[in-house]
N, C-alpha and C positions, 0 to 999 in steps of 0.2 A: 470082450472089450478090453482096449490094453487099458495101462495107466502109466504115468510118471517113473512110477517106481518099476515098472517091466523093462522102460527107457533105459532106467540108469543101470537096472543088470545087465542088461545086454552090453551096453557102453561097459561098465566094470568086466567081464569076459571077455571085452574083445582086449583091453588094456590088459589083463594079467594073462592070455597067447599073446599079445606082444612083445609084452615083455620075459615071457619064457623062449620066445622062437630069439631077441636080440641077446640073450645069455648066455645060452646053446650055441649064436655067434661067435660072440665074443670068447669065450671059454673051450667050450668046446667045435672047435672046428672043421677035426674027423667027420660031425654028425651034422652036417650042413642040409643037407637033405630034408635031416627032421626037422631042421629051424625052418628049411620054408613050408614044411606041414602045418607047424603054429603057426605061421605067418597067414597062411593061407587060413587057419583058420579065424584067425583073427578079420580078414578083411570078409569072410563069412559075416560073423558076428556083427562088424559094421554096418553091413546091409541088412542084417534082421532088424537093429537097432533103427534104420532107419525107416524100414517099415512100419514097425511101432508108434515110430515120431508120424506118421504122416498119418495113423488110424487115429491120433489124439486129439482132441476136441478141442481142448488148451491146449495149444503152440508154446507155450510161456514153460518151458523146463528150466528156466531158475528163476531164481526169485525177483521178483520187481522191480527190483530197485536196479538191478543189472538190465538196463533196458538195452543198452545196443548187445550185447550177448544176445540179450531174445529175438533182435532185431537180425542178428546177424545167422544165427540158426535156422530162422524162418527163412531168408532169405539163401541161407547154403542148400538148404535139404527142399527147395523147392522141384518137384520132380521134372521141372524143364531144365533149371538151371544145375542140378545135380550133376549130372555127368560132367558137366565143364567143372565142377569146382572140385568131385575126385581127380578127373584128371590132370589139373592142375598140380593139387596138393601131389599124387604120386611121382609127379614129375620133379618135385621140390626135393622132396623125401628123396629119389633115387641118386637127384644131382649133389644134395649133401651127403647121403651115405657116399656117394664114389668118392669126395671130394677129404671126408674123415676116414676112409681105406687107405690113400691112396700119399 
């Protein structure tokens, strides 16, 4: 049985390959390759993450008082509505990275 807190590790690993794969971008850029290994691992980790989120009992990963956050989690990681709302976001994500390249 997961919990909350398996949630938010998996979320925290998938943020610190992100942010190792956009460093390794940015800096070094010989080694572009290895940056899309973190990358890739990263959007790994997002979907464990999200499997976690969908085993959990309580939907509500933050706290109360942030009700559309929980409204809106519930609502992203819904497994019909999931693939529309990654594909979305990756589309965002690709059209501002070209747009900060470029």
């Amino acid at each position: 049985m997961h919990t909350k807190k398996d949630y938010w590790i998996q979320i925290l690993i998938a943020y610190v390959f992100l942010a190792i794969g956009i460093v390794i971008i940015i800096f070094f850029k010989d080694y572009s390759l290895l940056a899309l290994l973190f990358l890739g691992f990263s959007l790994l980790w997002i979907f464990k993450a999200v499997k976690v989120f969908r085993s959990l009992k309580d939907k509500n990963v933050y706290p109360k008082k942030f009700i559309l956050l929980n409204r809106w989690v519930k609502w992203s990681l819904d497994p019909k509505r999931f693939w529309y709302v990654f594909l979305i976001s990756l589309l965002f994500g690709a059209i501002i990275g070209i747009l900060i390249v470029t």
